[in-house]
ZAMARGU-4260 file (C-alpha; in steps of 0.2 Angstrom, whole numbers, plus 5000, padded with zeros to 4 digits):
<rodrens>
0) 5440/5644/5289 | 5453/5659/5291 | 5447/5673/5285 | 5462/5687/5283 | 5453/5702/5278
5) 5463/5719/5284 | 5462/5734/5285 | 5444/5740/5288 | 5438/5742/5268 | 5443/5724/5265
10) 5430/5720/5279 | 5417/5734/5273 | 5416/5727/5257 | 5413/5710/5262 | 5398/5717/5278
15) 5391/5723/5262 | 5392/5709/5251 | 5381/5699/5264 | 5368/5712/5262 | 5368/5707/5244
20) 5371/5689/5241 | 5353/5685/5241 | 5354/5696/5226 | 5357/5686/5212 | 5346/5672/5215
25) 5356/5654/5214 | 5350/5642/5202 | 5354/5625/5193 | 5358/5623/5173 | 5355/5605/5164
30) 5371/5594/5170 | 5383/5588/5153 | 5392/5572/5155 | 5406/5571/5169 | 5400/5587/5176
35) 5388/5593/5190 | 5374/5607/5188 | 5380/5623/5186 | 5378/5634/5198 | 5373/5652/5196
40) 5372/5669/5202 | 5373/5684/5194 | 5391/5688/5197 | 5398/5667/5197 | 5395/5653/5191
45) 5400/5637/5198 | 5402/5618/5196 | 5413/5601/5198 | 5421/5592/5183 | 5428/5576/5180
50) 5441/5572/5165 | 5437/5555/5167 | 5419/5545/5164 | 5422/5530/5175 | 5435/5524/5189
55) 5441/5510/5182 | 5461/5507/5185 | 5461/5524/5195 | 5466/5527/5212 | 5465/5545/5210
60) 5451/5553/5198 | 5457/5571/5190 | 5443/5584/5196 | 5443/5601/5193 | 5431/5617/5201
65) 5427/5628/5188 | 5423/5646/5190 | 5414/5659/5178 | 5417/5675/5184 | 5406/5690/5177
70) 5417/5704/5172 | 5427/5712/5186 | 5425/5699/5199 | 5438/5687/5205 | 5439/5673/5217
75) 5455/5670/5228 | 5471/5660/5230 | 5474/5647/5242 | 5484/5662/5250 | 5471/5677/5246
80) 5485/5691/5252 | 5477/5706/5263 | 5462/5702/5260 | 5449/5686/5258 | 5450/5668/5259
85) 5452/5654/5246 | 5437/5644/5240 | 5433/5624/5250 | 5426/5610/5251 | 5417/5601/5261
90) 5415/5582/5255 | 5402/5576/5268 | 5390/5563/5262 | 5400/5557/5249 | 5406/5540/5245
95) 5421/5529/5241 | 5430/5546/5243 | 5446/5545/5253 | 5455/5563/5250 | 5455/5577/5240
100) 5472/5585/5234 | 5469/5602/5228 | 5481/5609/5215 | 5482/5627/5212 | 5485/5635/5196
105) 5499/5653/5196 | 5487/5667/5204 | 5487/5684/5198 | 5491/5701/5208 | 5477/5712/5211
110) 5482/5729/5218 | 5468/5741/5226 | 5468/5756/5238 | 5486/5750/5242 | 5481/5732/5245
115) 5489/5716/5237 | 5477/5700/5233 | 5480/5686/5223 | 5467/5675/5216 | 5460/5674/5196
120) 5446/5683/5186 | 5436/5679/5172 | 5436/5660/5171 | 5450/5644/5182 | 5447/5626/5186
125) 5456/5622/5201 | 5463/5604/5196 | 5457/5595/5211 | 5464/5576/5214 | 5450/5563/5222
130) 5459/5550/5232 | 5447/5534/5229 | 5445/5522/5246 | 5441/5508/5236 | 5451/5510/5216
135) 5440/5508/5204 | 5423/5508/5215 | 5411/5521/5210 | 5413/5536/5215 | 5399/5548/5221
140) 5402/5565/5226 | 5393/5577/5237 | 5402/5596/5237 | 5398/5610/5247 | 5408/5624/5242
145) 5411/5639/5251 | 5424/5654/5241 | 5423/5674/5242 | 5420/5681/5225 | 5423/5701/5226
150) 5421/5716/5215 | 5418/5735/5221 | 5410/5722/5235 | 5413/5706/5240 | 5400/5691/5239
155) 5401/5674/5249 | 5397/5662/5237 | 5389/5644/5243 | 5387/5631/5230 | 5379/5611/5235
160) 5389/5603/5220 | 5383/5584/5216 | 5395/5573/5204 | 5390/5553/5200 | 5405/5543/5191
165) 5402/5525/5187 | 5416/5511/5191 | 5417/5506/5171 | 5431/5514/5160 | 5439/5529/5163
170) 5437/5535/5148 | 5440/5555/5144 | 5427/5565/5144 | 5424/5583/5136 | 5432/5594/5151
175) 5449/5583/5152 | 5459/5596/5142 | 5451/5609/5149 | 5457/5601/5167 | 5473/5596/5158
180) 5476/5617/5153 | 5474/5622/5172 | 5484/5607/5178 | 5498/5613/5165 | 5499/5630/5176
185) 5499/5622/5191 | 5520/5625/5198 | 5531/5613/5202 | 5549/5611/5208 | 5555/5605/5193
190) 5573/5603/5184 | 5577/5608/5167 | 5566/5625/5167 | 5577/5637/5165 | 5571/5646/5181
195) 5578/5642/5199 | 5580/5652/5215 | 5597/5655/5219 | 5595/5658/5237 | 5580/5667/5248
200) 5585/5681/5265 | 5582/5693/5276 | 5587/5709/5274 | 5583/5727/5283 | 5587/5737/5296
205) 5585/5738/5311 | 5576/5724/5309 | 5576/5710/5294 | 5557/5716/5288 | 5560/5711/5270
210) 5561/5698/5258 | 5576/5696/5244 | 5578/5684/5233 | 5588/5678/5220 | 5582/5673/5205
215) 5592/5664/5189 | 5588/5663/5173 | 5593/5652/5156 | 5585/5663/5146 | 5578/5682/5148
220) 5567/5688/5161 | 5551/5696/5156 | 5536/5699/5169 | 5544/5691/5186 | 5533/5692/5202
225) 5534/5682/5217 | 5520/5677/5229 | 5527/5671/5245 | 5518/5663/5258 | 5522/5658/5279
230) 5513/5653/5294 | 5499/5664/5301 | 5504/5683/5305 | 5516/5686/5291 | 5513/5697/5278
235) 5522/5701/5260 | 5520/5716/5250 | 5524/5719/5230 | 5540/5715/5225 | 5555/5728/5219
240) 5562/5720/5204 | 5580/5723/5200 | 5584/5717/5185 | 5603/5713/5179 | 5610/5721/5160
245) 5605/5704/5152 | 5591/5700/5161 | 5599/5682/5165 | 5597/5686/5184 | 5588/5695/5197
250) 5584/5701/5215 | 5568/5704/5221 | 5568/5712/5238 | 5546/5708/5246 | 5541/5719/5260
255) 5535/5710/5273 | 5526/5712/5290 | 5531/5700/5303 | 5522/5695/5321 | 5526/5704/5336
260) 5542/5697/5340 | 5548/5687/5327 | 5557/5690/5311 | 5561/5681/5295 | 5576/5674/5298
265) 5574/5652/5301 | 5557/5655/5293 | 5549/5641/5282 | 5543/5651/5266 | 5533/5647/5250
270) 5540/5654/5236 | 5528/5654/5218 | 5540/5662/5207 | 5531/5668/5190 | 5539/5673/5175
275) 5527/5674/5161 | 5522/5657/5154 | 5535/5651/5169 | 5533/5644/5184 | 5540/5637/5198
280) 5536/5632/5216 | 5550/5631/5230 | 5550/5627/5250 | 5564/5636/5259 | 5570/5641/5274
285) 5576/5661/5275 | 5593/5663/5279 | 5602/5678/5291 | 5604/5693/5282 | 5620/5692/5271
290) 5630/5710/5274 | 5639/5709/5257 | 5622/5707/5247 | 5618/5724/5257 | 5634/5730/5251
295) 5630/5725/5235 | 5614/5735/5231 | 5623/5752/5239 | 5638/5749/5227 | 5626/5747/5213
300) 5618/5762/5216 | 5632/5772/5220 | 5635/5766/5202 | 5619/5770/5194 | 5619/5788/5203
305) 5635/5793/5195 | 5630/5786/5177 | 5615/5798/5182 | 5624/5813/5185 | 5635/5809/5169
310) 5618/5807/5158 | 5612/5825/5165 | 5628/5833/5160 | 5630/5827/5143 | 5613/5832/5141
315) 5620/5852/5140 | 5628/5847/5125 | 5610/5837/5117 | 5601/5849/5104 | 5586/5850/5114
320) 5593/5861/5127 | 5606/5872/5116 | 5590/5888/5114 | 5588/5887/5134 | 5608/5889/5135
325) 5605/5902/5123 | 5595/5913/5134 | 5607/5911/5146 | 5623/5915/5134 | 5613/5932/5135
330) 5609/5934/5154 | 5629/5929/5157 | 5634/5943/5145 | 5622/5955/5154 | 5634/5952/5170
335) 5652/5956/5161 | 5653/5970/5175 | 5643/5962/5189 | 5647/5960/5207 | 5651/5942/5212
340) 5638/5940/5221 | 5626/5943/5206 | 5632/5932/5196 | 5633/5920/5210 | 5615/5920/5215
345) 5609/5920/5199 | 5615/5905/5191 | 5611/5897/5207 | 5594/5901/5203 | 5595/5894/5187
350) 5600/5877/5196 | 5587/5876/5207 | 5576/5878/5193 | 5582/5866/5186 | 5584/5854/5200
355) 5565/5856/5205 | 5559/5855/5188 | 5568/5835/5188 | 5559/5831/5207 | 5544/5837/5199
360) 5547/5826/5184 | 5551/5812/5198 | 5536/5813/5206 | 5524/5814/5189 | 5532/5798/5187
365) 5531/5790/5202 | 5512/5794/5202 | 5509/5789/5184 | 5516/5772/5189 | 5507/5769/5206
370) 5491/5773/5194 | 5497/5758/5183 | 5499/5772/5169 | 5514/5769/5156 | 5527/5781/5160
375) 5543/5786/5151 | 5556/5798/5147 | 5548/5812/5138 | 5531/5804/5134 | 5523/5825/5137
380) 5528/5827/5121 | 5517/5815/5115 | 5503/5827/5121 | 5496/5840/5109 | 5492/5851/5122
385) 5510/5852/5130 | 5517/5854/5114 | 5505/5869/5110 | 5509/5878/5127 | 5529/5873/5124
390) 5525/5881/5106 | 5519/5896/5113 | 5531/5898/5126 | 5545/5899/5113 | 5537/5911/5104
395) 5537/5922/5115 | 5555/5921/5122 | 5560/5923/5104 | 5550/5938/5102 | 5558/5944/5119
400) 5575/5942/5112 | 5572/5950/5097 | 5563/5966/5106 | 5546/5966/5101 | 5540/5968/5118
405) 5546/5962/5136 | 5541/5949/5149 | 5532/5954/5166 | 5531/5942/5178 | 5515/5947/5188
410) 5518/5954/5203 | 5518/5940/5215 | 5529/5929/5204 | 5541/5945/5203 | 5541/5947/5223
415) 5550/5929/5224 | 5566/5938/5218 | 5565/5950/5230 | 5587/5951/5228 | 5589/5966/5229
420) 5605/5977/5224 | 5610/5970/5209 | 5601/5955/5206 | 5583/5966/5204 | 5565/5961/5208
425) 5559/5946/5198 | 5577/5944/5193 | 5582/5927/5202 | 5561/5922/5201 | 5567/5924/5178
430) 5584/5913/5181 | 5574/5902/5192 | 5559/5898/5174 | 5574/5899/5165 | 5582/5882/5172
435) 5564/5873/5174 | 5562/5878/5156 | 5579/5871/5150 | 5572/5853/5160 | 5558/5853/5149
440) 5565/5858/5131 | 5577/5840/5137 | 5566/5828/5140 | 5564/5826/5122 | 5583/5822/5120
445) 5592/5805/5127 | 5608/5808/5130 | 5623/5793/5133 | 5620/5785/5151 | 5603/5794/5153
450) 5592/5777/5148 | 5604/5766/5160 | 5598/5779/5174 | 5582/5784/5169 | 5578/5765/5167
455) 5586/5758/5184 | 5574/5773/5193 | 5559/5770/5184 | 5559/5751/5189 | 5561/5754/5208
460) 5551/5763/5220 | 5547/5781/5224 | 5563/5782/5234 | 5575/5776/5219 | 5566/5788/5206
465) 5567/5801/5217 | 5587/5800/5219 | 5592/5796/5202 | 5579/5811/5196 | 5587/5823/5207
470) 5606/5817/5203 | 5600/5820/5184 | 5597/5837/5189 | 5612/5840/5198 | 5621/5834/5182
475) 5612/5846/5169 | 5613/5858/5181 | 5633/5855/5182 | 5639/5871/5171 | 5628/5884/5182
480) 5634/5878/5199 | 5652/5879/5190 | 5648/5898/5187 | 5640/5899/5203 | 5657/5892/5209
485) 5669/5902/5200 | 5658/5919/5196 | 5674/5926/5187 | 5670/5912/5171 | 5654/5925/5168
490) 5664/5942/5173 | 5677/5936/5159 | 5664/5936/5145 | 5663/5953/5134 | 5655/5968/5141
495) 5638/5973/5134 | 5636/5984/5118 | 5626/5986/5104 | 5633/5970/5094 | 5621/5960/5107
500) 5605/5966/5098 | 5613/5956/5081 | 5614/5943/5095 | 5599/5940/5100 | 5590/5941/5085
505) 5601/5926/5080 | 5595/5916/5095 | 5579/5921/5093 | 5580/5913/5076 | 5587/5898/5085
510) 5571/5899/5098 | 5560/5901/5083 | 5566/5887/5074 | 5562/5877/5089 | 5545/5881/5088
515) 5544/5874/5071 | 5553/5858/5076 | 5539/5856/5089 | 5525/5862/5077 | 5527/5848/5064
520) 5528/5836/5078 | 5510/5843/5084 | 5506/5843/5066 | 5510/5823/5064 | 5502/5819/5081
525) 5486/5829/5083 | 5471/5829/5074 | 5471/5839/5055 | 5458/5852/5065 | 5469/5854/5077
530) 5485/5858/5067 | 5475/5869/5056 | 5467/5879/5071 | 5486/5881/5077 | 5489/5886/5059
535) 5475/5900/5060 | 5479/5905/5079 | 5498/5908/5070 | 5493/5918/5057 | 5482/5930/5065
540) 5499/5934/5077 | 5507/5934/5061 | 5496/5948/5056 | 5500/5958/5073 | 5518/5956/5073
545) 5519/5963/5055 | 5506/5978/5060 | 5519/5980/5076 | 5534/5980/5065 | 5524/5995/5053
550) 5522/6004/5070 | 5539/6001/5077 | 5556/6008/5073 | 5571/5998/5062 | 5573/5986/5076
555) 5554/5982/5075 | 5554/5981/5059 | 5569/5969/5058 | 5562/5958/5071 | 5545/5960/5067
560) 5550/5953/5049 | 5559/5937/5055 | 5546/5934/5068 | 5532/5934/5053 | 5543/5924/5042
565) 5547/5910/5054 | 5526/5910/5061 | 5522/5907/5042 | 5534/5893/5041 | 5524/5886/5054
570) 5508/5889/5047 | 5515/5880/5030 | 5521/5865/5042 | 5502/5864/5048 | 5496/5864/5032
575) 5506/5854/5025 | 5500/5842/5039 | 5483/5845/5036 | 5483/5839/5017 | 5494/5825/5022
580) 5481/5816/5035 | 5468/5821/5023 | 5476/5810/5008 | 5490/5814/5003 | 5502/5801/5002
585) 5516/5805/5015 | 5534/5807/5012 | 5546/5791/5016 | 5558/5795/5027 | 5571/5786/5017
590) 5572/5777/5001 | 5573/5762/5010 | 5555/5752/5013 | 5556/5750/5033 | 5541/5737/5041
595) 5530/5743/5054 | 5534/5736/5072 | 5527/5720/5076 | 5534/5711/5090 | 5527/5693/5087
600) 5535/5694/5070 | 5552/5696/5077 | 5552/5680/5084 | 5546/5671/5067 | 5559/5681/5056
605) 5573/5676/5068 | 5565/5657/5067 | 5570/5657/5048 | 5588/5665/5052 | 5584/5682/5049
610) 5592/5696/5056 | 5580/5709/5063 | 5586/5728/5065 | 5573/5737/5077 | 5573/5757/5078
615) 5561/5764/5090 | 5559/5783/5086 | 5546/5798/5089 | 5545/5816/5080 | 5548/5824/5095
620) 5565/5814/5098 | 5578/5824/5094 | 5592/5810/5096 | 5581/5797/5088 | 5582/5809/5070
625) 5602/5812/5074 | 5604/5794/5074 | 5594/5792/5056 | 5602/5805/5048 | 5620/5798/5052
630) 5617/5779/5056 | 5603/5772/5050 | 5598/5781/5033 | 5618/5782/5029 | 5623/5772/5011
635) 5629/5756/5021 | 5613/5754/5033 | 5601/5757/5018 | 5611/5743/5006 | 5608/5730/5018
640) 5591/5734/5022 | 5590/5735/5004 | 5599/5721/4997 | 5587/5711/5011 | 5604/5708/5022
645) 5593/5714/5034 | 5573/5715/5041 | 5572/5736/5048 | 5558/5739/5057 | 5553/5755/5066
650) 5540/5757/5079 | 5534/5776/5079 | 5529/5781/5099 | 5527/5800/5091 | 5507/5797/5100
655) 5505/5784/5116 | 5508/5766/5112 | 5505/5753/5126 | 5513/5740/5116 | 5527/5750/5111
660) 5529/5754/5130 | 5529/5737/5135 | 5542/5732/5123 | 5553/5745/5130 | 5548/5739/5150
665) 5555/5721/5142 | 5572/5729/5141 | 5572/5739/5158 | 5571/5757/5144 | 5556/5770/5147
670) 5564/5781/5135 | 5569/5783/5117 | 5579/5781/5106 | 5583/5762/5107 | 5590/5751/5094
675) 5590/5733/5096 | 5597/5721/5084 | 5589/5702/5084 | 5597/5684/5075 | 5599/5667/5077
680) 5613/5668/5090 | 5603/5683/5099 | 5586/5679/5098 | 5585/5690/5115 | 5592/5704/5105
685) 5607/5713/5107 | 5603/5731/5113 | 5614/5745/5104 | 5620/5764/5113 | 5608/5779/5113
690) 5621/5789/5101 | 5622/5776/5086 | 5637/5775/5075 | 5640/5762/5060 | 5656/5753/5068
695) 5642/5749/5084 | 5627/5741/5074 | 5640/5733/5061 | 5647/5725/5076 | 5629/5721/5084
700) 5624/5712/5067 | 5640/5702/5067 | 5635/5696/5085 | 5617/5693/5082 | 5622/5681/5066
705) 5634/5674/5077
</rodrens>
């Protein structure tokens, strides 16, 4: 018995399972026909099935040993991983028994406290194949099974299994489909699959200490993982998955820990290869560690990093972040006769901000995904809270523009900018919020290339997410470090004067307008008390902007004024919310009748030649309502959908949806909008640019009909 339990906790675990075995006291259930007793403790039960009733004509009787495993336990693999062993037998005392072939069904990954396991939960028969010494003899079986069940804890579990088959027909008894379904699951080399491995190496430096292997595909990958195995004293970590554009092809690269002294390459390796109902079982040998496949990743991400910085520079021109450039349309105008070094050192604050704001976002993410949380591009705004607070926040920058009060930063915040000279104290900590701020007014917004890059980081590792995150940043970022660069640009804009209080009472219409953007998306996704106890909180500061503006000169008064009529419009958004989830019947968002997203009916609709338009859209997404107001609720989209041309259905991720999530995962996206476009020549769907126009889904139809 080799029992591979590391680090320590593995091994704690199991030093207190053996304190608790005798917990659940083992006891036998009635036997049924072409079965043993069952075997019971209060975390498994156990017991030995035939699919036959008799031996006759067989050579080899189709066994299977069943586990029912009470909820949250799991027994192991015949390669358990860090930790465990696999369940045995021992067949002594039996009779006309010449070997067993044990078959093991795909296993499952099991992640805890950074440790990979494979084994199965809940309920598996393991297809076992009794050899006979004498074919068609009876057959009399004496099992005693040892396996490692674990939990929080981990539980040897013993079972003295007893299994009588007569030498007349083999006829099938009630377990052999039962057998049949686990056998099914059971991998094979086999041809005509539409899986296959193109080729297995080492790869790393300075040693080769990973795994990468290619993987082909006839048809789209969907959940791929790989569980390798070697001889004793090698190791294999989770799998990075990189996925090509049509999902036709792979690399996986496999961490893996090698003895002291040797290395992968020459190595004999096991390879399961699952990809969701597919599977597939390959012998190889690793081969040296090809220099071009190296070459190969750091070209593709030279690539992906570039798209990356292209997506964060567009996003400046994305209606999400046009009231952040606003505020600093108004700080550049404040240095029309600043010293160089001013303007320098500010807008290189406002990078920075924005710069640490995307790491920040980077490593939100990568913990969101290492606690097996779905994560996305701009999923907070599917968070009432975030969007009170980003509610607020505008508020009051608008109501700082228009001159109703001014910002303090409190004094240790303020004694990070201590500039000096020109810049001021608190200055460069201001331009500093100001760029973290215009990060998270974005998120909400997609901009061309950003899915690509945001998608390639989010299905890597910490490291990936991390550099594409960052490069995001730098692209957004792009126009500051341009002034930075070139501080004449901002000593070329006009001087300060009296027309810039007309201006910012305009962009603190623009910020206000925001706000109300992101109140009725709070209003759709919070709860009717919620959105009225917004609508309440808004008008009492309604009430104290209006007593201010009384109080205060013309300015006030005019600023006062427009901030009360624009909180009001909030409060009649919230209401209007309010009556809606309380029955009213809610307005269609065109005249066309679009279906609710269902992604097992895609394939049935396709199945009768349909063609399926999918939209995946959310309040809060800016681009996603761009693209319906041009594209999909045009004349020409809605005529087809209409005319039933065309199936539309839209999948609403306004509040958390795993499923909608996962759809998106299929596709390599974590963000929104995305617009895919199903038929019988593209039953995979064909996958259609953030930024829609009609001449892209026309042509995307076409394909799809073939």
């Amino acid at each position: 018995m080799i029992w591979t339990l590391r680090p320590a906790f593995p091994t704690l675990l199991l030093l207190l399972g053996l304190f608790a075995a005798g917990a659940g006291a083992v006891r036998d259930a009635s036997a049924a026909p072409g079965a043993s007793d069952w075997v019971s403790t209060d975390f498994a039960d156990v017991r030995l099935v035939s699919a036959v009733s008799g031996t006759e004509g067989r050579e080899t009787v189709p066994l299977g040993l069943q586990f029912r495993l009470a909820e949250g336990w799991k027994v192991y693999w015949r390669a358990p991983g860090d930790a465990g062993f696999p369940p045995e037998i021992a067949w002594q005392g039996s009779e006309n028994l010449s070997a067993a072939e044990w078959q093991w069904p795909v296993p499952e990954r099991f992640s805890l406290f950074g440790l990979e396991t494979y084994g199965y939960h809940d309920e598996v028969v393991i297809p076992i194949g009794a050899v006979l010494s004498k074919p068609g003899a009876a057959l009399s079986l004496k099992a005693d099974m040892n396996a490692l069940a674990c939990s929080d804890i981990c539980v040897p579990l013993n079972a003295k299994l007893a299994l009588d088959l007569e030498g007349g027909a083999a006829e099938p008894t009630a377990f052999a489909q039962l057998i049949d379904r686990y056998r099914a699951r059971v991998p094979r080399d086999m041809s005509g699959l539409g899986l296959d491995i193109a080729s297995v190496s080492a790869v790393g430096a300075p040693e080769p200490h990973s795994l990468r292997i290619e993987v082909r595909s006839s048809v789209p990958l969907e959940a791929l993982d790989v569980f390798p195995e070697a001889r004793a004293g090698f190791s294999f970590g989770k799998p990075e998955v990189e996925l090509s554009p049509d999902r036709l092809s792979a690399v996986l690269i496999v961490p893996a820990g090698v003895p002291e002294g040797g290395r992968l390459s020459g190595e004999a390796v096991t390879l399961t290869l699952v990809d969701g109902d597919r599977f597939l079982e390959r012998a190889l040998i690793v081969s040296e560690a090809d220099g071009n496949a190296d070459a190969g990743r750091w070209a593709a991400l030279s690539a992906i990093l570039s798209i990356a910085f292209l997506g964060g520079l567009i996003l400046n021109l994305m209606p999400c972040v046009l009231p952040v450039l606003s505020l600093k349309v108004v700080g550049a105008i404040k240095y029309g006769g600043a010293d160089k070094g001013a303007i320098r050192t500010g807008f290189l604050a406002s990078a920075a901000g924005i710069v640490a704001s995307f790491l920040l976002l980077a490593g939100g993410a990568i913990a969101l995904k290492e606690a097996g949380l779905a994560v996305g591009w701009g999923i907070q705004f599917q968070q009432p809270l975030f969007l009170a607070v980003m509610i607020a926040i505008l508020v009051l920058f608008a109501g700082n523009l228009a001159g109703l009060f001014e910002i303090a930063l409190p004094r240790r915040l303020a004694d990070l900018g201590l500039a000096g000279g020109d810049a001021g104290r608190g200055r460069l900590t201001s331009h500093f919020l100001t760029g973290a701020f215009a990060t998270l007014l974005a998120t909400p917004c997609s901009a061309p290339f950003l899915g690509t890059a945001v998608g390639f980081a989010l299905s890597r590792g910490a490291a990936e997410i991390l550099t594409v995150f960052a490069v995001m940043g730098l692209g957004l970022a792009a126009p500051y470090l341009l002034v930075a660069a070139i501080p004449g640009l901002a000593r070329a804009l006009p001087k300060p004067g009296p027309w810039m209080v007309w201006l910012r009472r305009i962009l603190a219409l623009a910020l206000l307008a925001t706000a109300l953007w992101l109140f009725s998306v709070f209003a759709a996704s919070a709860e009717p008390v919620r959105a009225l106890l917004l609508a309440v909180l808004a008008l009492v500061l309604t009430g104290a902007l209006v007593w201010r503006a009384r109080r205060g000169g013309a300015q006030h008064r005019a600023a006062g004024l427009l901030a009360a009529f624009s909180m009001l419009a909030v409060i009649g958004v919230g209401l209007q919310a309010t009556a809606r989830d309380g029955g009213a019947a809610p307005e269609t968002e065109s005249a066309v009748n679009w279906q609710t997203f269902d992604r097992r009916e895609i394939a049935r609709l396709v199945a009768a030649e349909k063609t399926v338009l999918i939209d995946v859209t959310a309040d809060w997404c800016l681009t996603c309502k761009v693209n319906k107001s041009l594209v999909l609720d045009g004349s020409e989209i809605t005529a087809r959908i209409a005319s039933g041309d065309i199936v539309a259905m839209r999948a609403d991720w306004t509040t958390p949806d795993p499923a909608i999530a996962e759809y998106l995962a299929s596709f390599g996206r974590y963000g929104i909008p995305f617009n895919a476009v199903y038929g019988p020549a593209a039953p995979s769907g064909v996958v259609l640019p953030e930024l829609l126009s009609l001449e892209a889904v026309e042509a995307a139809i076409r394909e799809a009909r073939g």
